[in-house]
Backbone as a chain_set.jsonl record, in Angstrom:
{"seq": "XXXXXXXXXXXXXXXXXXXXXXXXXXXXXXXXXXXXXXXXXXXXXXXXXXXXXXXXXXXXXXXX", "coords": {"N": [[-2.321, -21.61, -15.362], [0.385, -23.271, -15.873], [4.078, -22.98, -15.23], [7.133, -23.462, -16.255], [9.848, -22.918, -13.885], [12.044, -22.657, -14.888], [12.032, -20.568, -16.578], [11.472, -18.305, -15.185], [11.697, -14.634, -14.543], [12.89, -12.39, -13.003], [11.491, -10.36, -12.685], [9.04, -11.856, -12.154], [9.092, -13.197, -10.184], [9.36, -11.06, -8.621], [7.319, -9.855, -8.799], [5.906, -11.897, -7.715], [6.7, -11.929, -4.82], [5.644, -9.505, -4.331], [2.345, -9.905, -4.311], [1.995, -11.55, -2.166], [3.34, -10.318, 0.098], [0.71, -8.613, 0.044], [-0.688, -10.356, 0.376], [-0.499, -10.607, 3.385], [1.787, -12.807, 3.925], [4.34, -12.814, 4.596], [6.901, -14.29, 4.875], [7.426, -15.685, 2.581], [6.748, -13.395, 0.758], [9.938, -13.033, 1.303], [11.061, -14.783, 0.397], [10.594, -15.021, -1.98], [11.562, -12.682, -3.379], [13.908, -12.872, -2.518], [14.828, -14.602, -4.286], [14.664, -13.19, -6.934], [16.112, -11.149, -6.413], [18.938, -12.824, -6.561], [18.986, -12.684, -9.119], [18.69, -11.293, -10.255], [21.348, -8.699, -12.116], [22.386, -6.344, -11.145], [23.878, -5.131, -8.53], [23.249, -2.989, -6.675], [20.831, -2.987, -7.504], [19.457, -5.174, -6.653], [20.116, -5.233, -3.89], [18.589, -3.492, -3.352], [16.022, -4.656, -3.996], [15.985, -6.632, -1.687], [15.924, -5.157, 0.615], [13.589, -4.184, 0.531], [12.035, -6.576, 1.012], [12.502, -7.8, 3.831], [14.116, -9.971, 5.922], [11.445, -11.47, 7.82], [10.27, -11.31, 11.507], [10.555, -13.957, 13.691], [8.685, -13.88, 15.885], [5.603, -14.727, 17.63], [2.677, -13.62, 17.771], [-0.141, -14.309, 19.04], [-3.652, -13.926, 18.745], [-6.413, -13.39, 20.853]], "CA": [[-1.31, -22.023, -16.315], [1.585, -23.741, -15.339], [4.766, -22.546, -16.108], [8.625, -23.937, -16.168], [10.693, -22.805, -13.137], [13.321, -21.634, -15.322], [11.637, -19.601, -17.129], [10.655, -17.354, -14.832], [12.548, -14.051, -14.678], [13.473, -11.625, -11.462], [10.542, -9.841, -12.315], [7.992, -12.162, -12.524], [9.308, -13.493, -8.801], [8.876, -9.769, -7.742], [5.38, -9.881, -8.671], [4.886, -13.016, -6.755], [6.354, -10.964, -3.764], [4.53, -8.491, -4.107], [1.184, -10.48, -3.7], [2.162, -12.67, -0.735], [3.24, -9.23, 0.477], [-0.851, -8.029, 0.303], [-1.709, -11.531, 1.279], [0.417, -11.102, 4.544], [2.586, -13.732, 3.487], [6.276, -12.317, 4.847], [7.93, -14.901, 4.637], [6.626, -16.395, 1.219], [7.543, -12.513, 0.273], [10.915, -12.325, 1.275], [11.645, -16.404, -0.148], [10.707, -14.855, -3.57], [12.089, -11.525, -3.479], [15.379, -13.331, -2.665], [15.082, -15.082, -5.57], [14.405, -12.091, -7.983], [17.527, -10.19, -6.301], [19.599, -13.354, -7.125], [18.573, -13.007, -10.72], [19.299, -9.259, -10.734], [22.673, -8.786, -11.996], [23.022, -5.035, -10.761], [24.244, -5.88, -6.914], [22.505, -2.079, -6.375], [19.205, -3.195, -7.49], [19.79, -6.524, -5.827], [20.358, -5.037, -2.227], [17.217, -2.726, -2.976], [15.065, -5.452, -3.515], [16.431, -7.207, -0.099], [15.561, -4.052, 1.377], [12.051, -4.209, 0.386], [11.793, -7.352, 1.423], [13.45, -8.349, 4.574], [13.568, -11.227, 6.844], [10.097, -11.359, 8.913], [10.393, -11.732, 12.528], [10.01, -15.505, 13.732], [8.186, -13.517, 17.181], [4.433, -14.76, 16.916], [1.476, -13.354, 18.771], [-1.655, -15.474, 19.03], [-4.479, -13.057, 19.565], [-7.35, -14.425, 21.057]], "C": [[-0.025, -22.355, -15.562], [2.609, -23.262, -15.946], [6.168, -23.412, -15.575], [9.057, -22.995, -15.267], [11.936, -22.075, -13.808], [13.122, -20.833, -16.106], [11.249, -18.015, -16.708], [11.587, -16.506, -14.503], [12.089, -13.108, -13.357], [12.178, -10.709, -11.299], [9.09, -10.656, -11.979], [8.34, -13.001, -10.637], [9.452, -12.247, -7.715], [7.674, -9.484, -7.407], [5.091, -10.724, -7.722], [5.199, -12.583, -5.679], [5.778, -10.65, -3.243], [3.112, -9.078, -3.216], [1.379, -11.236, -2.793], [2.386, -11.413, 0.206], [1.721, -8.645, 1.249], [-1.154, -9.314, 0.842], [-1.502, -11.939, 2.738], [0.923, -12.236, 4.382], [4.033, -13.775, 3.988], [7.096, -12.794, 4.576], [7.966, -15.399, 3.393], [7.402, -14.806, 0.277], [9.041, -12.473, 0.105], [11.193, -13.875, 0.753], [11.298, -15.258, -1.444], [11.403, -13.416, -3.862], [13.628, -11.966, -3.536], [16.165, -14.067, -3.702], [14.916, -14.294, -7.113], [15.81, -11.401, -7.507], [18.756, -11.505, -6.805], [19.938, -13.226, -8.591], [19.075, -11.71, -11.229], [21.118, -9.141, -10.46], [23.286, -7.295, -11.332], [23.101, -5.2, -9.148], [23.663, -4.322, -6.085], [20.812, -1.969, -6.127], [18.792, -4.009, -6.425], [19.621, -6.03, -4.174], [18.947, -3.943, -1.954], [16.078, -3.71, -3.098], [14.972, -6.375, -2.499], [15.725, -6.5, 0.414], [14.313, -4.139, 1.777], [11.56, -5.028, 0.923], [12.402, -8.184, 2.683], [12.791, -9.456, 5.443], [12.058, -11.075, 7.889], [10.818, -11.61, 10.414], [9.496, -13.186, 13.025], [8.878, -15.53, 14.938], [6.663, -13.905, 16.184], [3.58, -14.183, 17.661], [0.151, -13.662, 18.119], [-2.301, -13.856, 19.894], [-5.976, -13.79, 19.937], [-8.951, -13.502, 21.667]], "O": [[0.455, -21.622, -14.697], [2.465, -23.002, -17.141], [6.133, -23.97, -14.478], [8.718, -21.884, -15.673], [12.611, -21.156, -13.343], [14.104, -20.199, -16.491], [10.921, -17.026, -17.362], [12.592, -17.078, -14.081], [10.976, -13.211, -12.84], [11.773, -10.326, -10.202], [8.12, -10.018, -11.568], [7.29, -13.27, -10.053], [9.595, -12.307, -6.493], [7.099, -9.086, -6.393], [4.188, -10.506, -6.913], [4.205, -12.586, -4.952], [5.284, -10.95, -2.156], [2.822, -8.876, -2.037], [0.313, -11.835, -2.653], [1.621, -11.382, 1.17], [1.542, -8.349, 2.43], [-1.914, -9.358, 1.81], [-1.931, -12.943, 3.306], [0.16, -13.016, 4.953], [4.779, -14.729, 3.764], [8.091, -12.262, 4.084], [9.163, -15.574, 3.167], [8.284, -14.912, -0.576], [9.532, -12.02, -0.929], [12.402, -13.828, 0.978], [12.312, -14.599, -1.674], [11.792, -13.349, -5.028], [14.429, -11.549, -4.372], [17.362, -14.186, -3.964], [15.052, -14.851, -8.202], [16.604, -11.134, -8.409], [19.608, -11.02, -7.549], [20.98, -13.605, -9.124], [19.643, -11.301, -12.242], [21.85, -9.313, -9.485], [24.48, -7.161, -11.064], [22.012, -5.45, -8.632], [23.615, -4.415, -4.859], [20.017, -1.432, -5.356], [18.015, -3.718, -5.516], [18.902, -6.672, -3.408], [18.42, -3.651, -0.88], [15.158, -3.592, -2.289], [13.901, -6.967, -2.362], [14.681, -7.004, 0.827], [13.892, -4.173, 2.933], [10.531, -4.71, 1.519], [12.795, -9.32, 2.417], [11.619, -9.772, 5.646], [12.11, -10.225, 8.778], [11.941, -12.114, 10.415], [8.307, -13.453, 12.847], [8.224, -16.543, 15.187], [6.416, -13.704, 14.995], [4.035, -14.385, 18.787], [-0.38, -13.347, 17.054], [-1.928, -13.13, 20.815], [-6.483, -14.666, 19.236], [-9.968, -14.142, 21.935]]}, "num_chains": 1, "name": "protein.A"}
């Protein structure tokens, strides 16, 4: 189901987090997490869902 972009509320871009989170995703996590703490007007909550989600490291290791 497709949905409208503006419809979608701080939680429902936590969820998608979340699962990019389990899907090793990091960065995909912390892009939507940043957009759920935007949305969150309590600047407490806001800096705890940063928290949760922080920048990935750009370091890669190829295992072979």
């Amino acid at each position: 189901m497709i949905r409208d972009p503006a419809d979608l509320t701080a939680s429902d871009y936590l969820d998608g987090a979340r699962e990019m989170a389990v899907a090793n995703r990091p960065f995909l996590a912390h892009l939507l997490a940043e957009e759920a703490a935007s949305l969150t007007a309590d600047p407490a909550t806001a800096a705890g869902i940063r928290a949760s989600f922080p920048v990935p490291t750009t370091d890669r290791k190829e295992t072979n």
